[in-house]
N, CA, C and O atoms as a GROMACS GRO file, in nm:
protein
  260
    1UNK      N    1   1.013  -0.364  -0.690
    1UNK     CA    2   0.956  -0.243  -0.746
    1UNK      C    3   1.000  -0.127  -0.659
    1UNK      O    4   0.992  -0.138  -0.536
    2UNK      N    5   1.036  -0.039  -0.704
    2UNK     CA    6   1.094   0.088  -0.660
    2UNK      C    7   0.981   0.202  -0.637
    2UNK      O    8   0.891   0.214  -0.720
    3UNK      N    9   0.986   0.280  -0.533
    3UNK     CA   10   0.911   0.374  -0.535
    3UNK      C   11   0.811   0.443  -0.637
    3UNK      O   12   0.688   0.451  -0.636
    4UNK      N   13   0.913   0.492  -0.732
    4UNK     CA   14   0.877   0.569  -0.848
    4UNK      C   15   0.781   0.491  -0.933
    4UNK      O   16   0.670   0.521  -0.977
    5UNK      N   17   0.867   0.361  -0.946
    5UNK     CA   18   0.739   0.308  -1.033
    5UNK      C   19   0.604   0.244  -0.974
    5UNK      O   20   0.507   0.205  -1.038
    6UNK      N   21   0.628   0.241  -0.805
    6UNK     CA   22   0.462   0.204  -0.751
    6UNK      C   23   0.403   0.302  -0.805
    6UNK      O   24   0.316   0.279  -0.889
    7UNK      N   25   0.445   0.462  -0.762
    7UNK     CA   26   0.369   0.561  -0.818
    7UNK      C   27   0.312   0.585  -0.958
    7UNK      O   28   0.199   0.613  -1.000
    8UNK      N   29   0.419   0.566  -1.010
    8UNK     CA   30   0.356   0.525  -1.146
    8UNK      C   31   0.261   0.420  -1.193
    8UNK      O   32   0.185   0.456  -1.283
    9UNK      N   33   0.253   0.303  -1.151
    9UNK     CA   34   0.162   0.220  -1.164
    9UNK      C   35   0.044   0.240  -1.059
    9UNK      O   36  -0.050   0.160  -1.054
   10UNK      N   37   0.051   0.342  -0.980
   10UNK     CA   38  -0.082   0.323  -0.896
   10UNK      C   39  -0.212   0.302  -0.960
   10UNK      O   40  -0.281   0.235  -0.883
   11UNK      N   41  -0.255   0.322  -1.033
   11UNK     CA   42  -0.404   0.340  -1.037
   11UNK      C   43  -0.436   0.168  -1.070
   11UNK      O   44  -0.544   0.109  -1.064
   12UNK      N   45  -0.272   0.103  -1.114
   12UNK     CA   46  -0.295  -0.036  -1.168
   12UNK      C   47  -0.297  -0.104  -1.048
   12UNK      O   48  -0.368  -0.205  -1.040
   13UNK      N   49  -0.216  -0.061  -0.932
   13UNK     CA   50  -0.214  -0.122  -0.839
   13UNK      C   51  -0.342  -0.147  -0.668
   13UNK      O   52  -0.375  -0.233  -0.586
   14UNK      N   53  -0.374   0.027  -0.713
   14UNK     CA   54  -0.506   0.047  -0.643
   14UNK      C   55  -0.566  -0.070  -0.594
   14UNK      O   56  -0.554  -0.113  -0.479
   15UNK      N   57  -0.634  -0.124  -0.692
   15UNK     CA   58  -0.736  -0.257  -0.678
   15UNK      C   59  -0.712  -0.387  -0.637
   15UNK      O   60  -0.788  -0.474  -0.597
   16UNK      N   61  -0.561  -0.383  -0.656
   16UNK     CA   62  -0.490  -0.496  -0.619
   16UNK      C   63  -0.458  -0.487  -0.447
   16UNK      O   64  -0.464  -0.579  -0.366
   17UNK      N   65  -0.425  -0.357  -0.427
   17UNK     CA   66  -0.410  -0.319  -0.273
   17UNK      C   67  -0.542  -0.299  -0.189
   17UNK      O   68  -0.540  -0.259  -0.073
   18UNK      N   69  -0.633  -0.324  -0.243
   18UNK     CA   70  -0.757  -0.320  -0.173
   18UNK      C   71  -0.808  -0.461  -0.192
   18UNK      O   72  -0.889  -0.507  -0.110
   19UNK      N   73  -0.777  -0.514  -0.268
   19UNK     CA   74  -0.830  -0.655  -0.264
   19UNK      C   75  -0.730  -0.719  -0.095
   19UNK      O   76  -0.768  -0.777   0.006
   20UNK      N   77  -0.615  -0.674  -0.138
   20UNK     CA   78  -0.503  -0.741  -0.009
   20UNK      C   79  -0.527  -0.712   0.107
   20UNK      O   80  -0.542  -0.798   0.194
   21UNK      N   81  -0.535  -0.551   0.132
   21UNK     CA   82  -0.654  -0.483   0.265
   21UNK      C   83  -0.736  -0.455   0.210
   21UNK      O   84  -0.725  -0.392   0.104
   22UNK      N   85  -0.839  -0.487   0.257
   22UNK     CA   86  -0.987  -0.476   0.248
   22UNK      C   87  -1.032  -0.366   0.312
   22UNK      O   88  -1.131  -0.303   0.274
   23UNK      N   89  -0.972  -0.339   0.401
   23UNK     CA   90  -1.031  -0.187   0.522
   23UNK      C   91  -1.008  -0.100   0.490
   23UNK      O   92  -1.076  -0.003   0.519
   24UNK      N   93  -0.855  -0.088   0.381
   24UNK     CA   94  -0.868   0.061   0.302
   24UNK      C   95  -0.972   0.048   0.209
   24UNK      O   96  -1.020  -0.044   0.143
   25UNK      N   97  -0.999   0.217   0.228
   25UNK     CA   98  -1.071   0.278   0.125
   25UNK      C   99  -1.014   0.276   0.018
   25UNK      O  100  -0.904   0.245  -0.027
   26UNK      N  101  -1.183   0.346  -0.043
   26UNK     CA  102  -1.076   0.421  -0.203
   26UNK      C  103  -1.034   0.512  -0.192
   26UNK      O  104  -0.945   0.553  -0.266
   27UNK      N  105  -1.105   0.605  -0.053
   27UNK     CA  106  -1.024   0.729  -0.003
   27UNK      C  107  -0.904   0.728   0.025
   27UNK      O  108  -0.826   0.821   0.004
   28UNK      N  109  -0.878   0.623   0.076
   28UNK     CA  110  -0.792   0.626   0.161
   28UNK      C  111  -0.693   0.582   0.029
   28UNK      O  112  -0.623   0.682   0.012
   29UNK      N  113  -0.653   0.475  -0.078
   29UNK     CA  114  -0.625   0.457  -0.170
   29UNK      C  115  -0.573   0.578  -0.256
   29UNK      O  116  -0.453   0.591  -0.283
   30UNK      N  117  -0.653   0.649  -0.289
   30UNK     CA  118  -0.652   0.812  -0.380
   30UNK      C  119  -0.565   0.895  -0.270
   30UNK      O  120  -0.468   0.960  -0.309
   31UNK      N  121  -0.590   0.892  -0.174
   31UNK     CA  122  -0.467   0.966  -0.099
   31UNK      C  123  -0.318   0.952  -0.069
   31UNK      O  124  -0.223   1.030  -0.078
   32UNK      N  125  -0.332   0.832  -0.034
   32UNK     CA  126  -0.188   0.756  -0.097
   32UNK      C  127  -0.092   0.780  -0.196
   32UNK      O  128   0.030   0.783  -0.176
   33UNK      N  129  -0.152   0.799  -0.312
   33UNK     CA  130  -0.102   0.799  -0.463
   33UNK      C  131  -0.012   0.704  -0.497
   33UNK      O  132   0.037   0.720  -0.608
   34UNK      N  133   0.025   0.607  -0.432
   34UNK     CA  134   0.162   0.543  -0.481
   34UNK      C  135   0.244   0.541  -0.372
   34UNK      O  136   0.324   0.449  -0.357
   35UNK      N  137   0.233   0.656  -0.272
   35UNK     CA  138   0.365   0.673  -0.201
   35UNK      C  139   0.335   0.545  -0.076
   35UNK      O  140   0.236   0.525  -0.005
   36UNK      N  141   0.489   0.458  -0.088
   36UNK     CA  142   0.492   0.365  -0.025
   36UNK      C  143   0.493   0.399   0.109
   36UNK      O  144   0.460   0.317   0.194
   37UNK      N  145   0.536   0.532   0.140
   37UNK     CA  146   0.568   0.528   0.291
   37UNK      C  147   0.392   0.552   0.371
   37UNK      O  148   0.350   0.508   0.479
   38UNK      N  149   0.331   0.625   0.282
   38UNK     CA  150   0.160   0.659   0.330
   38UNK      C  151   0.074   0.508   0.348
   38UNK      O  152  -0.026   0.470   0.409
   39UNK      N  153   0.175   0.449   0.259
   39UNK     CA  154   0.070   0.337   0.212
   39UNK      C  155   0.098   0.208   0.380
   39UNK      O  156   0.021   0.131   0.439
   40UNK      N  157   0.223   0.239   0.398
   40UNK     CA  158   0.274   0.131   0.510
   40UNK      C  159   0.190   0.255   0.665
   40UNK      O  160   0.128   0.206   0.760
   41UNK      N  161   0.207   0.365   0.652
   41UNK     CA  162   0.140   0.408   0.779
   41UNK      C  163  -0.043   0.367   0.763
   41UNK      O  164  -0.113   0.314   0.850
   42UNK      N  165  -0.070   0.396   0.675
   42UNK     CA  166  -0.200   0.375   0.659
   42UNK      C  167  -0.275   0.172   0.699
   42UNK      O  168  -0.381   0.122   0.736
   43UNK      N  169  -0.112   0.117   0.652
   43UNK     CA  170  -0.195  -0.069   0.712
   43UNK      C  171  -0.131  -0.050   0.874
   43UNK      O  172  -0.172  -0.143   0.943
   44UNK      N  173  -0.079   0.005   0.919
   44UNK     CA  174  -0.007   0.019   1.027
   44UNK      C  175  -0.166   0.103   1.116
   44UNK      O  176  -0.190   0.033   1.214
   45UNK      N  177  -0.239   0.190   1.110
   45UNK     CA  178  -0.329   0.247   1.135
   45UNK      C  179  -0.454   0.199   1.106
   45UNK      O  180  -0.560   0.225   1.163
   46UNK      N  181  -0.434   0.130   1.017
   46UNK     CA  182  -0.623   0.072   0.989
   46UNK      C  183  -0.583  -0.085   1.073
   46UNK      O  184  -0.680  -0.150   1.112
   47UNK      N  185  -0.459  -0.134   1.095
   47UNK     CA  186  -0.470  -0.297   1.085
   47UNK      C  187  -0.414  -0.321   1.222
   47UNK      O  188  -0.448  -0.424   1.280
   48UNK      N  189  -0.303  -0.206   1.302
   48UNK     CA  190  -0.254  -0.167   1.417
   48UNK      C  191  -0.118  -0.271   1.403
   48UNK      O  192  -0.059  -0.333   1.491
   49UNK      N  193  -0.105  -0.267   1.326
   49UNK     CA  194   0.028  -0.348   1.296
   49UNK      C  195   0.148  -0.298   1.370
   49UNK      O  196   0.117  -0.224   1.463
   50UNK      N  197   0.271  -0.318   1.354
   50UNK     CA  198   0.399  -0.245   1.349
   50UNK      C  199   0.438  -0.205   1.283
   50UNK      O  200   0.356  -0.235   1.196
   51UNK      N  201   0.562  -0.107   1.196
   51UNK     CA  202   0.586  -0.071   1.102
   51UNK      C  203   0.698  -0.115   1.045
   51UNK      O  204   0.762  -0.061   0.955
   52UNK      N  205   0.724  -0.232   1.109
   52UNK     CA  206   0.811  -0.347   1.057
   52UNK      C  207   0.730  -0.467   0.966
   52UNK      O  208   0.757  -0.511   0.854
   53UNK      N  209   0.630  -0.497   1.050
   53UNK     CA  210   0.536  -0.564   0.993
   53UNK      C  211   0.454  -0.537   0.885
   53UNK      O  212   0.403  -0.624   0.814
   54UNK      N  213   0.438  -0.380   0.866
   54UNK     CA  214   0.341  -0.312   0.755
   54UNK      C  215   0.434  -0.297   0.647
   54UNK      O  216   0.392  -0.312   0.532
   55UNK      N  217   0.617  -0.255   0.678
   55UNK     CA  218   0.696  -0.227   0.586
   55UNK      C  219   0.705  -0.393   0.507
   55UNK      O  220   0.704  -0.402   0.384
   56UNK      N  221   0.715  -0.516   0.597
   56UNK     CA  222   0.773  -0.701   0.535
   56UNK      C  223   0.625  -0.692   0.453
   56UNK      O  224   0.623  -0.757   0.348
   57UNK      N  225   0.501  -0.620   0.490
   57UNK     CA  226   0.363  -0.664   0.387
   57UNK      C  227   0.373  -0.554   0.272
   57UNK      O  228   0.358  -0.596   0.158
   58UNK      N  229   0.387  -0.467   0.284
   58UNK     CA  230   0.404  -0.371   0.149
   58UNK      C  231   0.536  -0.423   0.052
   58UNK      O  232   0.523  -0.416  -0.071
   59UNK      N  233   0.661  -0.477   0.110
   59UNK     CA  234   0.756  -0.507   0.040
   59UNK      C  235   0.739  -0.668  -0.046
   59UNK      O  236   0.800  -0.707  -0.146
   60UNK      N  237   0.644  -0.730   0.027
   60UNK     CA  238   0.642  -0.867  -0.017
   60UNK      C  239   0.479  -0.820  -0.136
   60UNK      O  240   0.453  -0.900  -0.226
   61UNK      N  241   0.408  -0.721  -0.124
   61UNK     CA  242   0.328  -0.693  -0.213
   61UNK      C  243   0.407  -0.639  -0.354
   61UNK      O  244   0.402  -0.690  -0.466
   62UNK      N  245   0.467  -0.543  -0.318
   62UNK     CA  246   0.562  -0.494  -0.419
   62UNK      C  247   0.635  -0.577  -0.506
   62UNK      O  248   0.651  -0.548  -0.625
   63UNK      N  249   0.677  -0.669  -0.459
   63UNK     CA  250   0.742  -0.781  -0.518
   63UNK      C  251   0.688  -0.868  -0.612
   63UNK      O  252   0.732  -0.900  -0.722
   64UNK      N  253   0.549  -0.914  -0.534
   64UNK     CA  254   0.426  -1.026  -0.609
   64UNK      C  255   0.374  -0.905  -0.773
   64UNK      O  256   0.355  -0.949  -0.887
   65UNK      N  257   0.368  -0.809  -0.746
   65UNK     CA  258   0.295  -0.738  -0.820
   65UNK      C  259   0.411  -0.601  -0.932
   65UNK      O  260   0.356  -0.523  -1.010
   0.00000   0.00000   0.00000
């Protein structure tokens, strides 16, 4: 899945990305909008990950979904 269309599917994906992290919000979710790069700083910041590690979990989500 390509950028454009996470964004486009966000609101479908929302729930699905909060089921996967649990620690985001919905705030935090709604701020996001889709954009993959907010979405990898944001598990990188709530989870203290790396951003290697947050980029292999957003890309392997993207994929499943």
């Amino acid at each position: 899945m390509n950028s454009d269309r996470m964004k486009g599917n966000w609101n479908e994906l929302k729930g699905k990305a909060q089921q996967k992290w649990g620690d985001l919000t919905n705030d935090d979710l709604d701020k996001i909008e889709g954009s993959r790069t907010e979405l990898v700083g944001k598990i990188q910041q709530q989870y203290g990950k790396s951003k290697e590690e947050a980029e292999r979990e957003v890309d392997e989500f993207e994929k499943t979904h």
